[in-house]
N, C-alpha and C positions, 0 to 999 in steps of 0.2 A: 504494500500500500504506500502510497506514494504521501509524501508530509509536505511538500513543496507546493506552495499556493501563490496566486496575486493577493498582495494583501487588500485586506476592504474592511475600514472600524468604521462606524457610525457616531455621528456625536451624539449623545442619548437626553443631551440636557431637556429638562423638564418633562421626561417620563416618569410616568406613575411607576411605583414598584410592582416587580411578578416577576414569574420564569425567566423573562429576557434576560433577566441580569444577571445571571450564569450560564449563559450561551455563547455561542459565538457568534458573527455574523458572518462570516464562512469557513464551509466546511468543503474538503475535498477528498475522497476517498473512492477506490474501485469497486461497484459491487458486485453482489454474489452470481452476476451475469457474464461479470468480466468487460462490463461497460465501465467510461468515468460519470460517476455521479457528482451531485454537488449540489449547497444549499448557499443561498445567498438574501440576508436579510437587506429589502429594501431600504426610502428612505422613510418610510411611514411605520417601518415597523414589522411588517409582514415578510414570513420567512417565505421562499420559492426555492422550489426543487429543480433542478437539472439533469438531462444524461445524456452525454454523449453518444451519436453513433458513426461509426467510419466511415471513409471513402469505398464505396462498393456495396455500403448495406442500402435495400430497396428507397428507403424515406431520405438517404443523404440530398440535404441542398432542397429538399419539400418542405411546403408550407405546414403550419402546426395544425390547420385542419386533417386532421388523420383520423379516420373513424375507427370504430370499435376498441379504441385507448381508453381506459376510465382511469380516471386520476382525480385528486381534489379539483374540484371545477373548472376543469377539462383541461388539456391546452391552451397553454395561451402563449408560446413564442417559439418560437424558430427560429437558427440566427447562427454564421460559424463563430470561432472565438470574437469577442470583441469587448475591453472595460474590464469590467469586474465578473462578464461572465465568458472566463479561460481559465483556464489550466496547465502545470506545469505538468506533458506528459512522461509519465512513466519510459525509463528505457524500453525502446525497440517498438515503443510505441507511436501512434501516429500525432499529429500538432494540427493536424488541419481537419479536424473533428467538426460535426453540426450539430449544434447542443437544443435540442425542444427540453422545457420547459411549462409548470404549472406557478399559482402564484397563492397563496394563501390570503388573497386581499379580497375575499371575496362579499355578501350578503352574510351576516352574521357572522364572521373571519374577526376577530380582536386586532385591531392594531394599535400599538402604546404609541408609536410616533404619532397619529392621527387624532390618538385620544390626549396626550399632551398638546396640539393644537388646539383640538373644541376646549378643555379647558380652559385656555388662555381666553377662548371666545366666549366663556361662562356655557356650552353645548354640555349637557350629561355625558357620562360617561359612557359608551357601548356595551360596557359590563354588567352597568346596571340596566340595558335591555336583553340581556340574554347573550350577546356577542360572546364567541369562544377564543382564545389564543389556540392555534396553532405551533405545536412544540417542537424541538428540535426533534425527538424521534415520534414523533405522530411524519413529519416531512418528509426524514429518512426513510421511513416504511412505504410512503407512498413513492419516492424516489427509486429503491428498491422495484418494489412493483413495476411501475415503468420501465426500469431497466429489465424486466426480466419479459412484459408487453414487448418492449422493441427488440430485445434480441430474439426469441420466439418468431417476430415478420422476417426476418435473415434467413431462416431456416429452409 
């Protein structure tokens, strides 16, 4: 497993306390697919999951519309490296990878960077309408999954 990242910290001032605050804001590791996966906390707050797939797998360079993918609410990006979402690959591995992505910013999704804005704006909290935080391994697992959807279409 590969420990070599682009770095990405967030400034967190004026978030309410929770989980976030023993997370990280990215994560980069191989998974159990043998894909690269990867978590990337937004600027609002919401964690999004990534995975890479190679030059030659069917979806390389295709848009995130991809059917029969279930993931936290749905796809929502497509894109080769670029920013804060790449990675350092693994020897003998490829660099010109096409990473789809889901995003955890969704209709009832907890966001603390969002929820530190509406307070500044006097807006309630989202916690107190029910909004959930998405956690680092609730993201992992669905990340996971995904990788294991997109390597399956390669087959």
């Amino acid at each position: 497993m590969t420990t070599e990242t682009i770095e990405h910290k967030l400034n967190r001032t004026g978030w309410p306390a929770g989980p976030w605050d023993k997370e990280p804001d990215k994560l980069n590791w191989t998974t159990k697919a043998g894909l690269p996966g990867m978590i990337v906390r937004n600027r609002l707050g919401a964690l999004c999951g990534y995975v890479a797939v190679n030059p030659g797998h069917p979806l390389y360079e295709k848009d995130y519309e991809v059917p029969d993918v279930n993931v936290h609410g749905g796809l929502t990006y497509a894109n080769a490296c670029q920013g804060v979402i790449c990675h350092v690959p693994e020897p003998g591995q490829p660099d010109n990878v096409w990473w789809f992505g889901f995003d955890c910013g969704h209709y009832m999704d907890y966001m603390p960077g969002m929820a530190a804005s509406a307070a500044r704006a006097g807006i309630p909290d989202d916690h107190e309408l029910g909004a959930h935080y998405r956690t680092v391994p609730y993201v992992r697992r669905e990340v996971e999954s995904l990788a294991k959807q997109l390597a399956d279409m390669s087959d």
